[in-house]
Structures are given as structure tokens and as C-alpha cells.
PyMOL Python script that loads the backbone (N, CA, C, O; Angstrom):
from pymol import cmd

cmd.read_pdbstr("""\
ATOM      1  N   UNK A   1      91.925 108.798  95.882  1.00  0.00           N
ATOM      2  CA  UNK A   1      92.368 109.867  95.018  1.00  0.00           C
ATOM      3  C   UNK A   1      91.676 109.801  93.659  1.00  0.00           C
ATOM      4  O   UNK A   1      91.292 110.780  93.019  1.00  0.00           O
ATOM      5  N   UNK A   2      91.582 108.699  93.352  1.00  0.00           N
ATOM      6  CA  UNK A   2      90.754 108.652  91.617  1.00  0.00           C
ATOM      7  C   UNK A   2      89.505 109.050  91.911  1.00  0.00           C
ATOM      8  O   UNK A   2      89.195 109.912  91.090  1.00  0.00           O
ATOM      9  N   UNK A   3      88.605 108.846  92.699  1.00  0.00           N
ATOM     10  CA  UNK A   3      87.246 109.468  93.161  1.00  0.00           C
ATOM     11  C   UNK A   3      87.310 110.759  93.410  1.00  0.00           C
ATOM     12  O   UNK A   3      86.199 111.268  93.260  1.00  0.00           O
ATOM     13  N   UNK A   4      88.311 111.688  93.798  1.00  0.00           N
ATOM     14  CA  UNK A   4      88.085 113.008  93.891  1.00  0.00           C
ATOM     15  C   UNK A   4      88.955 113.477  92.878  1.00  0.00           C
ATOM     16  O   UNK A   4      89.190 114.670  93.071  1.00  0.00           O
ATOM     17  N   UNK A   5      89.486 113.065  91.954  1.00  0.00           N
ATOM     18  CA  UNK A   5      89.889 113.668  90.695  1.00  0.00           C
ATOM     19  C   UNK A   5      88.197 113.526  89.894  1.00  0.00           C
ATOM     20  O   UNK A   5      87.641 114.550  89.497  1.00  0.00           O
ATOM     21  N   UNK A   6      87.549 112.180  89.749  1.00  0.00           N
ATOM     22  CA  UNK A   6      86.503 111.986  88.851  1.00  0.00           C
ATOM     23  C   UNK A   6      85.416 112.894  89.360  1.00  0.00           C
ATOM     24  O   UNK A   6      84.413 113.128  88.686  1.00  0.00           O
ATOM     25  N   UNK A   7      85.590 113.319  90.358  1.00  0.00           N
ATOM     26  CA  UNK A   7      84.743 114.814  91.096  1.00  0.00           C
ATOM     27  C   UNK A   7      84.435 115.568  90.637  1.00  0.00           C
ATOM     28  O   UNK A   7      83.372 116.102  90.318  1.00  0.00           O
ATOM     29  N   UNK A   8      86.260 115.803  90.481  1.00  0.00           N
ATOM     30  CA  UNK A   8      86.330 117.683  89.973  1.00  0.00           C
ATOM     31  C   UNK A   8      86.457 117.551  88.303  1.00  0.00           C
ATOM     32  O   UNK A   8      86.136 118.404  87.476  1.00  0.00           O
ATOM     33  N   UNK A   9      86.809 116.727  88.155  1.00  0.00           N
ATOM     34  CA  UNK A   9      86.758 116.660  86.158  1.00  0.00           C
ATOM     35  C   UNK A   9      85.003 116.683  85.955  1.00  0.00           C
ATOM     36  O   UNK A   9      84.295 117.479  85.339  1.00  0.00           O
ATOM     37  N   UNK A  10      84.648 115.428  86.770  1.00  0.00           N
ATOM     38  CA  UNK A  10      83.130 115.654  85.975  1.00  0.00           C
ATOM     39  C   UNK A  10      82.130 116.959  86.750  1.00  0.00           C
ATOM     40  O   UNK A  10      80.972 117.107  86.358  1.00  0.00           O
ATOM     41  N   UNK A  11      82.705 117.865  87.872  1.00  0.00           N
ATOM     42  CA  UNK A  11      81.939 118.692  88.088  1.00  0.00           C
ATOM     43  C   UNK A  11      82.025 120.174  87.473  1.00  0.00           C
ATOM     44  O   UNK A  11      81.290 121.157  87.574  1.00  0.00           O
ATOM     45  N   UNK A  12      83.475 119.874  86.656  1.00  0.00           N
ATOM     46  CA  UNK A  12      83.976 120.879  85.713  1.00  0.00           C
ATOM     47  C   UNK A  12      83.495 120.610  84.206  1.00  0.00           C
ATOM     48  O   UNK A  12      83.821 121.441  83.358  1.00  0.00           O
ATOM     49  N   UNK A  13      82.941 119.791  83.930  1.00  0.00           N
ATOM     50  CA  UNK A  13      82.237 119.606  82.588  1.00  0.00           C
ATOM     51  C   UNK A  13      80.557 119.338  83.050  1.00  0.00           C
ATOM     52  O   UNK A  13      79.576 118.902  82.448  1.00  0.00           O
ATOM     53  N   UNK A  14      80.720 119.673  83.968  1.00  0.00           N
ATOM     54  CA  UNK A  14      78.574 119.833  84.329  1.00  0.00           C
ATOM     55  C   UNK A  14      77.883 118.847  85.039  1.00  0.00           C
ATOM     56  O   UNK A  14      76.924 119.125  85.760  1.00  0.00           O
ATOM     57  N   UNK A  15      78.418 117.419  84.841  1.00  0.00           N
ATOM     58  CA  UNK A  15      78.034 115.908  85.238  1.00  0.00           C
ATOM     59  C   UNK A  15      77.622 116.183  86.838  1.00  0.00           C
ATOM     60  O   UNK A  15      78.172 115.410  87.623  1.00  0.00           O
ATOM     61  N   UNK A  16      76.771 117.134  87.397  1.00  0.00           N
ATOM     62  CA  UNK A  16      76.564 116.966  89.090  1.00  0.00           C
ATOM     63  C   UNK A  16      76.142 115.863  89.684  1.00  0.00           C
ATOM     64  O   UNK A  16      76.303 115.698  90.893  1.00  0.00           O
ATOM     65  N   UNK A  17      75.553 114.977  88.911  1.00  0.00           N
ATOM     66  CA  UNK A  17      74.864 113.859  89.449  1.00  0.00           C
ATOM     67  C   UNK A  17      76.321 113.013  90.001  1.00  0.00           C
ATOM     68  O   UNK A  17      76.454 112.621  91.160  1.00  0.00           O
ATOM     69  N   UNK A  18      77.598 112.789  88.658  1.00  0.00           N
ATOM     70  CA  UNK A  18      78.307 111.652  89.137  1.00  0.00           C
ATOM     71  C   UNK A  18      79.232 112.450  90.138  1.00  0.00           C
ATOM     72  O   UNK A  18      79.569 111.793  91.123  1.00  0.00           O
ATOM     73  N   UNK A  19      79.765 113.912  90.060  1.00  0.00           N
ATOM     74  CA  UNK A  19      80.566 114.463  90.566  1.00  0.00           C
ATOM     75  C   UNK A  19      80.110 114.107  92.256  1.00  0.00           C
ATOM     76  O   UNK A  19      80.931 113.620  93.034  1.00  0.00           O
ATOM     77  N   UNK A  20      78.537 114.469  92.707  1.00  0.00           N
ATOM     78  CA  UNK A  20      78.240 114.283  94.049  1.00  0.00           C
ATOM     79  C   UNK A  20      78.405 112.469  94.336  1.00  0.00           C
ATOM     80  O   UNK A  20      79.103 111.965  95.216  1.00  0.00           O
ATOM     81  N   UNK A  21      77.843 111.979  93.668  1.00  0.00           N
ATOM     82  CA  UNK A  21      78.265 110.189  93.976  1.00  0.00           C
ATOM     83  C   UNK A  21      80.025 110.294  93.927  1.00  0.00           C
ATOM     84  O   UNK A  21      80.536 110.007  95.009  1.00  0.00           O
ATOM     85  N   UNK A  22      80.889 110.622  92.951  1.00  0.00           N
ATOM     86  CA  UNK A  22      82.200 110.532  93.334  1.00  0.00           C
ATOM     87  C   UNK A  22      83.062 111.112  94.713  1.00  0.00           C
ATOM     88  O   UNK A  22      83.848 110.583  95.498  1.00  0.00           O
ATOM     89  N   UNK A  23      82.491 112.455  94.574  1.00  0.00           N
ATOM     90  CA  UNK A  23      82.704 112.964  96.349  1.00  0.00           C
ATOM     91  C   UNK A  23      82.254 112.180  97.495  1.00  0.00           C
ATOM     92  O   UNK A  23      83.001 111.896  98.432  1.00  0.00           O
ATOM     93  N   UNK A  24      81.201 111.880  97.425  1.00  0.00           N
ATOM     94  CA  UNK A  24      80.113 110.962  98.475  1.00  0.00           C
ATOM     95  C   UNK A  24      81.817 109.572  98.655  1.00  0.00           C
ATOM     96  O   UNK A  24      82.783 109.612  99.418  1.00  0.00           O
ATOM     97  N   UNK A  25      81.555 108.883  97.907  1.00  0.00           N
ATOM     98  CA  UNK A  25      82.531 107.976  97.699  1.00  0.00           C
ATOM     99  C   UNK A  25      84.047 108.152  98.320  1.00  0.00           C
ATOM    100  O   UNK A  25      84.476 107.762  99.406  1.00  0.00           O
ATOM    101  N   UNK A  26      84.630 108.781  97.399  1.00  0.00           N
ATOM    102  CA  UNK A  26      85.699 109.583  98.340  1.00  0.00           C
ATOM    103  C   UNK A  26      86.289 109.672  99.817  1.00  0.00           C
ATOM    104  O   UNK A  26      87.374 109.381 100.319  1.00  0.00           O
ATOM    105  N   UNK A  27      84.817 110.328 100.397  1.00  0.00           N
ATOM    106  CA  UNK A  27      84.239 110.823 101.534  1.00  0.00           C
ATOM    107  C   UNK A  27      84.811 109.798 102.186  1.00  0.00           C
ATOM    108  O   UNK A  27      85.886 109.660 102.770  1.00  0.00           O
ATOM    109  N   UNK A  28      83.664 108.939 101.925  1.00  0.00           N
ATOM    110  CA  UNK A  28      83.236 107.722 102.502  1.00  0.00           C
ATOM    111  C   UNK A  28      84.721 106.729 102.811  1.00  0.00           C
ATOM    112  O   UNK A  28      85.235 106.463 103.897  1.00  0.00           O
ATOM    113  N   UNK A  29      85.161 106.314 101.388  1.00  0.00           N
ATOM    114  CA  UNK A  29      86.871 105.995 101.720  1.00  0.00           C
ATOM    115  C   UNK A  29      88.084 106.732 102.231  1.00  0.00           C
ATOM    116  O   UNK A  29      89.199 106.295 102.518  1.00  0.00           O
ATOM    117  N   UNK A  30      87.604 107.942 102.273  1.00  0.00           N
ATOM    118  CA  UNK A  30      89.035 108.521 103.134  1.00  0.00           C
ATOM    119  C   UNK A  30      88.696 108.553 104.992  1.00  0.00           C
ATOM    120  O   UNK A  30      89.551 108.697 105.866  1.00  0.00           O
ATOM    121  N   UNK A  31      87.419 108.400 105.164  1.00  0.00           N
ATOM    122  CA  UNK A  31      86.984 108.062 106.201  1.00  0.00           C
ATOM    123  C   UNK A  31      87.242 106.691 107.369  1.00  0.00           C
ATOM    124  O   UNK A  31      87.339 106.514 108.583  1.00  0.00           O
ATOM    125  N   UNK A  32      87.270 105.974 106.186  1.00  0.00           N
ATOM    126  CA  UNK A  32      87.254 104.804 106.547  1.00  0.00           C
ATOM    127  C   UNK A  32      88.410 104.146 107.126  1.00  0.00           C
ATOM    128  O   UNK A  32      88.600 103.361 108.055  1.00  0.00           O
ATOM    129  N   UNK A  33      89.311 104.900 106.016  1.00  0.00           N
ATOM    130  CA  UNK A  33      91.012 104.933 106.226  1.00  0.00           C
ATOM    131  C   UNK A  33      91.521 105.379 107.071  1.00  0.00           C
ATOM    132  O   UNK A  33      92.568 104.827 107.410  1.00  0.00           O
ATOM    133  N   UNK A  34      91.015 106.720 107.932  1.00  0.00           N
ATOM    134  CA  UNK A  34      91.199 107.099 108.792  1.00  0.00           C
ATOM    135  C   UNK A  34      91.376 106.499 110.032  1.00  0.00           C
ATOM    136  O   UNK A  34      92.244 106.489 110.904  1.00  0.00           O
ATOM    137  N   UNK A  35      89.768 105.766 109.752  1.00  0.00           N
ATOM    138  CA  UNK A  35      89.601 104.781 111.526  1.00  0.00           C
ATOM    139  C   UNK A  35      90.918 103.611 111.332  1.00  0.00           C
ATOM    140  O   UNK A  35      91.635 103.195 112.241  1.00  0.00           O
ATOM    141  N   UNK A  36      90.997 103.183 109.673  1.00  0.00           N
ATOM    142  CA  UNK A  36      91.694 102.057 110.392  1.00  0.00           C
ATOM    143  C   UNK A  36      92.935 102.367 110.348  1.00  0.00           C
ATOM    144  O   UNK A  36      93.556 101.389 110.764  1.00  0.00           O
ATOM    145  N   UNK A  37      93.881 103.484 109.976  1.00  0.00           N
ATOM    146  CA  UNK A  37      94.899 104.128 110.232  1.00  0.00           C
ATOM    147  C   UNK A  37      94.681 104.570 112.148  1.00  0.00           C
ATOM    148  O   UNK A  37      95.808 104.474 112.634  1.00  0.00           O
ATOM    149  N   UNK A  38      93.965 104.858 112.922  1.00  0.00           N
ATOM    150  CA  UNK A  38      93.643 104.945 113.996  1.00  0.00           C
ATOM    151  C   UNK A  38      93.864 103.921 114.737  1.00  0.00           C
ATOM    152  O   UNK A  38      94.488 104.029 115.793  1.00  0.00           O
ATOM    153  N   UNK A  39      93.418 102.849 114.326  1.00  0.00           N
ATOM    154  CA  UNK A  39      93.204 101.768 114.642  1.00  0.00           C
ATOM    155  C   UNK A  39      94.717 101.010 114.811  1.00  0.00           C
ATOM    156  O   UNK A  39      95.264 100.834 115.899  1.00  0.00           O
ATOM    157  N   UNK A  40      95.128 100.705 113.834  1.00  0.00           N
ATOM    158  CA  UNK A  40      96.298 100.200 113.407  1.00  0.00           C
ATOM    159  C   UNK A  40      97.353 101.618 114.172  1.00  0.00           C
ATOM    160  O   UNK A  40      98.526 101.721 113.813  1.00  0.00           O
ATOM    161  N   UNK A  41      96.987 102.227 114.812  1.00  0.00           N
ATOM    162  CA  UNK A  41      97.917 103.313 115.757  1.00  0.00           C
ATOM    163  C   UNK A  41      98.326 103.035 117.135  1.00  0.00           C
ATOM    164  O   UNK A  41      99.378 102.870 117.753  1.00  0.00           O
ATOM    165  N   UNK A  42      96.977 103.050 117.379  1.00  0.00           N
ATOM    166  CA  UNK A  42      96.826 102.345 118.838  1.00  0.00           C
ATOM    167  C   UNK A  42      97.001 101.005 118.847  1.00  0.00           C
ATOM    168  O   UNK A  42      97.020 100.386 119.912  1.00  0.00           O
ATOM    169  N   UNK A  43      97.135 100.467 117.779  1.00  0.00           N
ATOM    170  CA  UNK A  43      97.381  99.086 118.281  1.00  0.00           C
ATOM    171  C   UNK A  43      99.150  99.080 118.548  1.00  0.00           C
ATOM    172  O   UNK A  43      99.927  98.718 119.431  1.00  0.00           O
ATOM    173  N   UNK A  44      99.198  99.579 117.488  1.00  0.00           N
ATOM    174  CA  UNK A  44     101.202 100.010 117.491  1.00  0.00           C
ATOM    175  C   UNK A  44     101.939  99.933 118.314  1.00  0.00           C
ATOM    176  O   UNK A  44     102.986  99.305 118.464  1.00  0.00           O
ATOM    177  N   UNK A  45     100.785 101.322 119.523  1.00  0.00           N
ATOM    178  CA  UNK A  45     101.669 101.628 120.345  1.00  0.00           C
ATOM    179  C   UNK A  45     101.261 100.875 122.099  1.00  0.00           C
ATOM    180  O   UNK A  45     102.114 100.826 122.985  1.00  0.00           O
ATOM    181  N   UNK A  46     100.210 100.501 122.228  1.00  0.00           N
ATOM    182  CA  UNK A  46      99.938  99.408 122.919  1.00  0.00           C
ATOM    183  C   UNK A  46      99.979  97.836 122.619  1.00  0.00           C
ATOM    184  O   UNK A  46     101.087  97.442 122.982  1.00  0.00           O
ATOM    185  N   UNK A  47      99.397  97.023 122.222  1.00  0.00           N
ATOM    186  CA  UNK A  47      99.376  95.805 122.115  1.00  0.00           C
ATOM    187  C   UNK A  47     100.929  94.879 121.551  1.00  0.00           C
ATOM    188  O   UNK A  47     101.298  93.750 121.871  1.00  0.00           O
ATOM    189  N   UNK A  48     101.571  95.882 120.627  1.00  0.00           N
ATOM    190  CA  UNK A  48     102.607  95.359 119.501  1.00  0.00           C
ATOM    191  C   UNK A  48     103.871  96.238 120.034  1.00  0.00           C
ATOM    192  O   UNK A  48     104.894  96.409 119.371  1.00  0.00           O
ATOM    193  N   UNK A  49     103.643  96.763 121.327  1.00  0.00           N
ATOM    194  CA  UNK A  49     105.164  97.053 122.035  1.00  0.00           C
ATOM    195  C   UNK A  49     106.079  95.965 122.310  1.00  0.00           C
ATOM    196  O   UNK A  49     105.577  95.039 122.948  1.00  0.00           O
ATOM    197  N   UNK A  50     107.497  95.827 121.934  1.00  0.00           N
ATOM    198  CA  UNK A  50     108.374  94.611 122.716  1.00  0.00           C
ATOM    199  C   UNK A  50     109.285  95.497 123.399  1.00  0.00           C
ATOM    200  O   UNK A  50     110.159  95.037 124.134  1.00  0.00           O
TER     201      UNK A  50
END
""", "prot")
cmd.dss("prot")
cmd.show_as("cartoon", "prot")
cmd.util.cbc("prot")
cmd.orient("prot")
């Protein structure tokens, strides 16, 4: 979330260079979170059944 606030603040005062590295970033961590929210799903509901 702080990477896509520092996005839109610095792509609203002109900064495109950091705004695209902060999105890129973002990207990249909400991505990531995804798989291991995925991950940590399937494990849930297979491996960690009693």
C-alpha cells in the first residue's frame, strides 16, 4: 500500500520516473502475496486438515 500511494502522489506532482519504479514495485509485491496467499490456501485445505 505505501508503494501505490508513493505512485499516485509522485505521479500527481510530475515525478514519472519514481511514480513507474513505485508501481513496478507494488506490482511486483502484491503479486507475490498473491502466490503465497495461494499457497498457504492449498496448503490449508489439504496437507493441515485434522
Amino acid at each position: 500500500m505505501i508503494f501505490l500511494v508513493v505512485s499516485i502522489i509522485a505521479g500527481l506532482l510530475g515525478f514519472t520516473g519514481i511514480s513507474a519504479a513505485s508501481a513496478d514495485i507494488a506490482r511486483f509485491l502484491f503479486y507475490v502475496f498473491v502466490v503465497i496467499f495461494l499457497v498457504l490456501l492449498i496448503l490449508g485445505l489439504t496437507i493441515f486438515r485434522v
